[in-house]
C-alpha positions in Angstrom: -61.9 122.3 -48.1 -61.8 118.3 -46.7 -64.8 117.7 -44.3 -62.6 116.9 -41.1 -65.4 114.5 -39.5 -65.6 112.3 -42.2 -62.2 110.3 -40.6 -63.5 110.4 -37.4 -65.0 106.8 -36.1 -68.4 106.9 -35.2 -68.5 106.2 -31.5 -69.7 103.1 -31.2 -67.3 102.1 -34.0 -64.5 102.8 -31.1 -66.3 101.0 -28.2 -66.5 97.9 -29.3 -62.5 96.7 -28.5 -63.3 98.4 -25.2 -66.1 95.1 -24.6 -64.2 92.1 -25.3 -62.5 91.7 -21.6 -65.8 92.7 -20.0 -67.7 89.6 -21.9 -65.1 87.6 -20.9 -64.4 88.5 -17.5 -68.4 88.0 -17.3 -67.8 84.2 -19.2 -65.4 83.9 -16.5 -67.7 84.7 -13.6 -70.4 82.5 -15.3 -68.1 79.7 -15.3 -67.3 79.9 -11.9 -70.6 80.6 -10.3 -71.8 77.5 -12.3 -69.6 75.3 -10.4 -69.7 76.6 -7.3 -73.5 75.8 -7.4 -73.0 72.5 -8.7 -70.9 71.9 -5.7 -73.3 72.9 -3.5 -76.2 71.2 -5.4 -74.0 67.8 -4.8 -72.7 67.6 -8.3 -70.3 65.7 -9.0 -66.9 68.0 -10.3 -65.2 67.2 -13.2 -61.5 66.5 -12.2 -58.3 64.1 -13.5 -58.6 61.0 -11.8 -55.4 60.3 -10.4 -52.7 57.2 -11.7 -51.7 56.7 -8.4 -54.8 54.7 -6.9 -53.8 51.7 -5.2 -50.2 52.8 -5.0 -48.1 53.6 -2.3 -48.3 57.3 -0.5 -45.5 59.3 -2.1 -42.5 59.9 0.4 -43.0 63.6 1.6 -41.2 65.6 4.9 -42.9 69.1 5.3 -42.0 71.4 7.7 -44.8 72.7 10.2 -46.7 75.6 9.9 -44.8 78.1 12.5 -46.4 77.5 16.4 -47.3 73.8 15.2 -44.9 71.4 16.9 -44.8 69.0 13.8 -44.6 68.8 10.4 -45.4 66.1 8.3 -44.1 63.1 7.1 -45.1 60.1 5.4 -42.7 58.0 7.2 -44.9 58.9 10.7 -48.0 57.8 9.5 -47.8 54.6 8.4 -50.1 51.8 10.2 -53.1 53.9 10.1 -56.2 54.9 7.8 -56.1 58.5 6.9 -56.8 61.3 5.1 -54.6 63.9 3.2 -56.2 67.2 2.5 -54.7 69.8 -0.1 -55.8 73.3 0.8 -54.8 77.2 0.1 -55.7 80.2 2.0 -56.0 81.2 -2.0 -58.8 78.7 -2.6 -62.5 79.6 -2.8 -64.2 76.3 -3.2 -61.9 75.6 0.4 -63.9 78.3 2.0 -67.0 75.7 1.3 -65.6 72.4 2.5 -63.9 74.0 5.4 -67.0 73.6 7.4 -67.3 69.9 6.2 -63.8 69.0 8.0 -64.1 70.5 10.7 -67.5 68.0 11.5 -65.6 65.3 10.0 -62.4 66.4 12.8 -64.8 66.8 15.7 -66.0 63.2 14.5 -62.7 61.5 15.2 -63.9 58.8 12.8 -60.7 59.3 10.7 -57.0 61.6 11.6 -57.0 64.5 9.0 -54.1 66.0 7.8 -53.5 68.9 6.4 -51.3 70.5 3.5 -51.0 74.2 3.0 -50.5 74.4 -0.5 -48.8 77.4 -2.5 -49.4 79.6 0.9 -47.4 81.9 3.4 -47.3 80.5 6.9 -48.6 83.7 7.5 -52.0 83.5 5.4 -52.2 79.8 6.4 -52.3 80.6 10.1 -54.5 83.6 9.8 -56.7 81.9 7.4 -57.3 78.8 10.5 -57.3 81.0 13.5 -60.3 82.8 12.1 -62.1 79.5 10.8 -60.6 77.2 12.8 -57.9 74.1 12.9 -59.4 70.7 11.6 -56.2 69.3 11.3 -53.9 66.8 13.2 -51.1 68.1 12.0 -50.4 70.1 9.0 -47.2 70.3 6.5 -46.1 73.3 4.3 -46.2 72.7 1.0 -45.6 76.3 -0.6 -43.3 75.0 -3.6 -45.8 72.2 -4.9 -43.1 69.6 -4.2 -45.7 67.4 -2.3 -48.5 68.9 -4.5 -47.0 67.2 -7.4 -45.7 64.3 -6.1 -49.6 63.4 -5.6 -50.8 64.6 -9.1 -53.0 67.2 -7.4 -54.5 69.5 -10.3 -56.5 71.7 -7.8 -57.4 72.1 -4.9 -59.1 71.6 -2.2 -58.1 67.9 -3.2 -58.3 65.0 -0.5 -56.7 61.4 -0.4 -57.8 58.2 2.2 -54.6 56.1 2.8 -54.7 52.5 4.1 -53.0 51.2 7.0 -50.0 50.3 4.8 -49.5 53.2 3.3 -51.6 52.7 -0.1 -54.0 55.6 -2.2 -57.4 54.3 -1.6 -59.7 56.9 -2.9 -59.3 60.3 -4.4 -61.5 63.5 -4.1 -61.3 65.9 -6.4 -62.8 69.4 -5.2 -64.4 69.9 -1.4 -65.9 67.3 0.2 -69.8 67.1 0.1 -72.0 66.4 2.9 -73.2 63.6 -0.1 -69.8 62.3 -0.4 -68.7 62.1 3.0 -71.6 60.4 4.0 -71.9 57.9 0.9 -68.1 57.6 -0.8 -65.5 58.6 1.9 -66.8 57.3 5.5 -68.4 53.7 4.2 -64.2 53.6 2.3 -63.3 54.6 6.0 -65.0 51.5 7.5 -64.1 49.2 5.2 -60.2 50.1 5.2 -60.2 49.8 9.1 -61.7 46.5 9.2 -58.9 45.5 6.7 -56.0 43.5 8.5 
C-alpha cells in the first residue's frame, strides 16, 4: 500500500503563491507613503513637464458644477493672470494642498480656478461643502477632454496663465507652502507687472 501523504505539499510549500499580492500591495503602500512624505517634507515631485509652456491656454467650455452659476471658459478669462487647478474628489495628495488654496483664495493675490476632474457633480460638491470652495469658478471636466488638452498626467496639477492667455508655469502635484511662496507668487508678480 502507497503512503498517501507523500503527494501532499508541505504547508508552507502551498503558502507561498498566497504572499505575492500581499508584498506587493505592501511595495505599493511604500511607494505611496514615500511620496506623500516627500511632499510634505517640500520635495520636489517627479512629474512630465509639460510641451505647452509659453503657449497659448487650450480652448475649453465646461459646464458648472450644479448650484454654481458658471462654468468655465477660456474665452472669459482672457486679460488676466491666473491660475488653473486640476483636482478630483478621487485624489489623495488634493486632500493636502486643499488647505494651501484655500490661504492662497482668501489672499486674493491671484483668481483660482477650478477643474473637477474625472468626478460626479455629486462627489465634487460634497467633497467642497465639507472642505470648503477656493475657487472662482469651477468647470466639470469628468471625460478628461480639458484634462488632456492641457497634458495633465495627474493630478492635483496647477497652471499660471498671463494676461494674454499664455502657459507661464506648470505645477506638477499640490502646491507647497515652499512653492507658493518661492516659484508661484514671485511668477504672479512678475506676470502682472507685464503690459
Amino acid at each position: 500500500m502507497a503512503d498517501s501523504t507523500a503527494s501532499v505539499p508541505a504547508p508552507r510549500a502551498r503558502r507561498w503563491p498566497y504572499l505575492i499580492p500581499l508584498v506587493a500591495v505592501l511595495a505599493l503602500g511604500g511607494v505611496f507613503t514615500k511620496r506623500l512624505l516627500d511632499v510634505e517634507n517640500g520635495l520636489e515631485v517627479t512629474a512630465l513637464p509639460t510641451v505647452l509652456l509659453n503657449t497659448p491656454v487650450p480652448d475649453f467650455d465646461m459646464p458648472p458644477l450644479p448650484g454654481h452659476a458658471e462654468g468655465l471658459k477660456s474665452a472669459d478669462l482672457k486679460g488676466q493672470v491666473y491660475m488653473i487647478n486640476f483636482w478630483g474628489s478621487w485624489c489623495v495628495t488634493c486632500l493636502y494642498e486643499h488647505p494651501i488654496l484655500i490661504d492662497i483664495a482668501k489672499s486674493r493675490d491671484v483668481p483660482l480656478y477650478g477643474v473637477a476632474w474625472r468626478d460626479t457633480p455629486e462627489k465634487s460638491i460634497a467633497w467642497l461643502a465639507e472642505r470648503g470652495d477656493p475657487y472662482d469658478k469651477i468647470g466639470q471636466d469628468p471625460n478628461s477632454k480639458a484634462a488632456i488638452a492641457f497634458g495633465v498626467a495627474q493630478a492635483p496639477e496647477t497652471f499660471l496663465v498671463d494676461k494674454k492667455g499664455v502657459i507661464r508655469y506648470k505645477q506638477p502635484g499640490p502646491i507647497t507652502p515652499d512653492a507658493w511662496r518661492n516659484d508661484i507668487l514671485p511668477k504672479i508678480l512678475e506676470l502682472k507687472a507685464e503690459p
